[in-house]
C-alpha positions in Angstrom: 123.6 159.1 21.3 124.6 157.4 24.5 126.1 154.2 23.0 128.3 157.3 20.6 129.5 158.4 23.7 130.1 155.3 25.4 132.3 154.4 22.3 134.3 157.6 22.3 134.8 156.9 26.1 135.9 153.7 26.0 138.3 154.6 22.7 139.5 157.2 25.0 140.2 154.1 27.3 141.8 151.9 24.9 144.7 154.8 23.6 145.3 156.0 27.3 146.3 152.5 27.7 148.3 152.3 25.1 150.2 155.3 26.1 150.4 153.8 29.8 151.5 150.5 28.4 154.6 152.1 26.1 155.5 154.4 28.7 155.7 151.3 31.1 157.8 149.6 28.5 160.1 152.8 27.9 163.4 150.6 29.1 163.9 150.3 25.4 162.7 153.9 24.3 165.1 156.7 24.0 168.3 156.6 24.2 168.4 153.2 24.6 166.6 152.5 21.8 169.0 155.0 19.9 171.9 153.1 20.8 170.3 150.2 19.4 169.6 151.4 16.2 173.2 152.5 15.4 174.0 149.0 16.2 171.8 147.9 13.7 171.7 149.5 10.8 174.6 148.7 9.2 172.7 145.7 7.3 169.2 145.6 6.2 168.2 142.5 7.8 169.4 143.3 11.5 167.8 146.8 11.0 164.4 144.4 10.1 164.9 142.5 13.2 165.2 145.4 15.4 162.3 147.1 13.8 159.9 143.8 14.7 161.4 143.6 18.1 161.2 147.8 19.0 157.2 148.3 17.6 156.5 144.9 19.7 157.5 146.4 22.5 156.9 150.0 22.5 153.0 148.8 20.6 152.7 151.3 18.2 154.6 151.6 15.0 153.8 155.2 14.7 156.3 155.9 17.8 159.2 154.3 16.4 158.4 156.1 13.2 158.4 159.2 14.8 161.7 158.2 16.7 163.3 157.1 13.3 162.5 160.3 11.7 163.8 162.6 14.5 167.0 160.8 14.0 167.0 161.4 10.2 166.3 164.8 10.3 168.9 165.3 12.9 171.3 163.8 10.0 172.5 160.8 12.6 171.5 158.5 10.3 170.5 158.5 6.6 166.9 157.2 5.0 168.6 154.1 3.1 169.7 153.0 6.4 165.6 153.4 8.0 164.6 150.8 5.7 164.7 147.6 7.0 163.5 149.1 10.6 160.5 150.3 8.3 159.8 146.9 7.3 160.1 145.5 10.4 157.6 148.3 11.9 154.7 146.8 10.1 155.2 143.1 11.9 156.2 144.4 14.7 152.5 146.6 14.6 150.6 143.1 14.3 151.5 142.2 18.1 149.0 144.4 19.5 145.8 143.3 17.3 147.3 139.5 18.3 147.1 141.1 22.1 143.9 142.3 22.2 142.0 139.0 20.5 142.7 137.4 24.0 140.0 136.5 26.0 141.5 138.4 29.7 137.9 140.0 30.6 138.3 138.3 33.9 141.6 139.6 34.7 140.5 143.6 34.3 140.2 144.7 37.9 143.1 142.5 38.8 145.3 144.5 36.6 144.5 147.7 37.5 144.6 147.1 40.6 147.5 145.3 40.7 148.8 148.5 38.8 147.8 150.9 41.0 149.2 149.4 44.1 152.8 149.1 42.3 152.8 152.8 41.5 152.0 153.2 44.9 154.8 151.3 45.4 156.9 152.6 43.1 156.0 156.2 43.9 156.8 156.0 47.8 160.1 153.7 47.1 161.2 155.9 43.9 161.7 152.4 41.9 161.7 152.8 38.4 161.0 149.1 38.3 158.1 149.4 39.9 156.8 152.1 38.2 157.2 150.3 34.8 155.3 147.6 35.9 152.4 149.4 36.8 152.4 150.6 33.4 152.5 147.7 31.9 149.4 146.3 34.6 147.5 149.3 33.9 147.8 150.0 30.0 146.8 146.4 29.8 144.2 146.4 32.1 142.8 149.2 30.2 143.3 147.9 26.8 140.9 144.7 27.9 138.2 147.1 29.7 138.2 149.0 26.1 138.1 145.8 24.1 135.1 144.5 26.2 133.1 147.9 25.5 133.6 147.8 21.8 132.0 144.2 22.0 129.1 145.9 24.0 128.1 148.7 22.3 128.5 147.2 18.8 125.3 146.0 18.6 123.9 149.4 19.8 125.9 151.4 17.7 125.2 149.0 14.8 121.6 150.7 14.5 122.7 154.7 14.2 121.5 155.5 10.8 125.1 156.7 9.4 126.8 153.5 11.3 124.3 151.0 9.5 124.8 152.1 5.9 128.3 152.0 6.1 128.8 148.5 7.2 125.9 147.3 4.9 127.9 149.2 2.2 131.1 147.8 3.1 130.2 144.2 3.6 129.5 144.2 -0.2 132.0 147.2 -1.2 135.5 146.2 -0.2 137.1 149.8 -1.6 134.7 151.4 1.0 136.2 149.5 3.8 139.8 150.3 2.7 138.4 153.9 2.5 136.8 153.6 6.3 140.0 152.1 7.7 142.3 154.2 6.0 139.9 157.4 7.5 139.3 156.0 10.7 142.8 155.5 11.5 144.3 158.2 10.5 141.8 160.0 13.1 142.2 158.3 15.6 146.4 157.7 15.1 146.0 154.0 16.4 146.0 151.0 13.7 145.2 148.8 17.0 142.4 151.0 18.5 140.7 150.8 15.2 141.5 146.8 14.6 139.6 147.0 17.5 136.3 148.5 16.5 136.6 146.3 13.6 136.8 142.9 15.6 134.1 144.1 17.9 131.7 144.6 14.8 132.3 141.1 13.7 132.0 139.6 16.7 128.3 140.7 16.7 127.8 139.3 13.7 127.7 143.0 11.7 130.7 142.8 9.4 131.6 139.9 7.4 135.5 138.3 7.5 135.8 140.1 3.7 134.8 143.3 4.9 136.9 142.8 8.3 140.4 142.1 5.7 139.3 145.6 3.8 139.2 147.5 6.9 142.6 146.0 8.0 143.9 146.7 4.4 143.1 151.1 4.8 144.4 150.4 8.4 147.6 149.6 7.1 147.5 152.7 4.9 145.8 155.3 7.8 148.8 154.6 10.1 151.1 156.4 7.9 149.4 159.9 8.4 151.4 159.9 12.0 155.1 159.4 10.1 153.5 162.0 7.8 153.2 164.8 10.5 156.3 163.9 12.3 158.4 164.5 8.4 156.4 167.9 8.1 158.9 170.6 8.2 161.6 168.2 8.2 164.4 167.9 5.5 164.3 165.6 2.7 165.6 162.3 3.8 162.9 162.5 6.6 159.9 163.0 4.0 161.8 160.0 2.2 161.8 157.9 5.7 157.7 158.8 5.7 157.4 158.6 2.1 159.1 154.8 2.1 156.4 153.9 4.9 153.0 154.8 2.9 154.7 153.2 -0.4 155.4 150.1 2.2 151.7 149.8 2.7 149.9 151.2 -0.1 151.9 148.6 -2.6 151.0 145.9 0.0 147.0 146.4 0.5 147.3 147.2 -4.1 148.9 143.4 -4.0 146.3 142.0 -2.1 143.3 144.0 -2.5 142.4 141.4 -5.6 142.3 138.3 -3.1 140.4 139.3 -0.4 137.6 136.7 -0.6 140.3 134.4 -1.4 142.0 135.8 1.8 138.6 135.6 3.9 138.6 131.4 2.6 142.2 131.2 3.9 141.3 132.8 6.8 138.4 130.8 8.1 140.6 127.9 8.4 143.0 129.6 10.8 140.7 129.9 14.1 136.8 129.9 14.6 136.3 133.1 16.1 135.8 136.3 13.6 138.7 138.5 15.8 141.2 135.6 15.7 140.6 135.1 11.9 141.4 138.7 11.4 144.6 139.1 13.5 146.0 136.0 11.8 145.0 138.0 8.7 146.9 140.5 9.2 150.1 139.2 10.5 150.3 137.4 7.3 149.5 140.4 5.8 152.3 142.3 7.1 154.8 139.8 7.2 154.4 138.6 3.6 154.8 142.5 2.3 157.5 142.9 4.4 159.8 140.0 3.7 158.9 140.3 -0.3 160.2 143.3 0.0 163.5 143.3 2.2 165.4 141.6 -0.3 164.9 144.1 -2.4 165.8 146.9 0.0 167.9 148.6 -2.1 165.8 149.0 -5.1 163.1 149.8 -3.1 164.7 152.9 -1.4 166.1 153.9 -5.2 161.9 153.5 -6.3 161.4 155.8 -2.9 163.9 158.6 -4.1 162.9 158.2 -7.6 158.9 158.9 -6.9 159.9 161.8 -4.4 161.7 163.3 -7.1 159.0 163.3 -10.1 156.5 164.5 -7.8 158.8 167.3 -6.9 159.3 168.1 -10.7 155.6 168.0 -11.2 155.2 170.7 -8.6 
């Protein structure tokens, strides 16, 4: 029971830091971010680009979702042109799980201290400067204090009854760990958080590198439940923008759901640690579904509006 609540507290830990890491980064949210994405979608490729570069920096592909649906539905811009930001989303999304494999235990008090005396700083000085670098000190300081509880209650929460069977199950039932990480995401909103919890279960030795790459794989496919939301209510290029996002990830974890022990062979050879295996994983992952599909960015918005539309006629 305490090792449950130890994990919710330190999940708790891990998205506030998220939060305080994006809102230290918010130079490039907003408007600013706005202006950029007019200047950017007028080709598929640049909107790509721009997608990568905003979800590396903001660390969470759900928020520039959510910002590139509000636009939609305010008719500024139209779904065709959300698509290559869409792709781009899912690379951009892999920075974070690369972030978090570092090895910064060390540097935890440092940064939050360090934080806190800059939004001292910034507070008595009013400098938004300042302020943003606490955020970014903080959130990270955070992210790494989160990250080293995961590794030290996994063991602990490895023997609660329900916890046990399900990685037993999964480590010899990959559709059960696309299941758990498609559920656990999409309740807790954060593909990283639970990437997270993933990594700190194979690091102890509890999951294997197969069952790792099917969690990953229902990560992918949880993440979308935020884009989701945000389209509910909204008009019907939004729900396209959402739509194009779960097709996006569902067609990429149904293309390599068939190789993941191939996947987990490929895998080993990229780094010796279980966590780096996995975030190398996915990047590939992301990037290879991404790219096979952006020259095809087109069609693939036609196959969007197409699928939106029969499902409509079925209902």
């Amino acid at each position: 029971m305490a090792a449950a609540m130890f994990f919710l507290l330190y999940l708790l830990f891990f998205l506030t830091g998220m939060q305080i890491l994006k809102n230290g980064l918010s130079i490039l949210s907003g408007s600013t971010m706005r202006s950029w994405v007019f200047a950017c979608i007028d080709h598929p490729f640049k909107a790509f680009l721009a997608g990568i570069v905003f979800t590396g920096i903001l660390q969470s592909s759900s928020a520039v979702m959510v910002i590139v649906i509000g636009l939609v539905s305010a008719g500024v811009i139209t779904f065709r042109q959300t698509i290559g930001i869409i792709l781009g989303t899912n690379i951009g999304s892999t920075f974070t799980t690369q972030l978090i494999t570092l090895d910064l235990g060390s540097l935890i008090i440092p940064m939050i201290g360090g934080g806190f005396v800059f939004f001292l700083a910034g507070a008595m000085m009013k400098r938004q400067s300042l302020l943003r670098i606490s955020g970014i000190l903080s959130g990270l300081g955070l992210l790494f204090l989160s990250m080293s509880g995961f590794g030290k209650l996994a063991e602990p929460l490895s023997h609660l009854e329900t916890v046990s069977e399900l990685l037993l199950y999964s480590n010899t039932h990959a559709f059960a760990g696309v299941l758990g990480g498609t559920v656990l995401t999409a309740i807790i909103h954060s593909s990283a958080a639970a990437a997270g919890i993933i990594m700190s279960f194979m690091n102890a030795d509890l999951l294997t590198l197969s069952a790792g790459i099917a969690y990953i794989l229902g990560a992918n496919i949880g993440t979308c439940i935020t884009g989701l939301m945000a389209s509910a209510g909204a008009g019907h290029e939004a729900k396209l923008t959402a739509y194009a996002h779960v097709w996006l990830n569902v067609l990429g974890v149904a293309a390599f759901y068939p190789f993941i022990a191939f996947c987990s062979g490929i895998a080993e050879h990229f780094a010796a640690e279980p966590d780096l295996q996995l975030a190398h994983f996915s990047l590939v992952f992301n990037v290879v579904s991404s790219i096979a599909v952006l020259p095809f960015a087109e069609p693939f918005g036609r196959f969007v509006e197409s699928s939106a539309r029969f499902v409509n006629r079925k209902h």
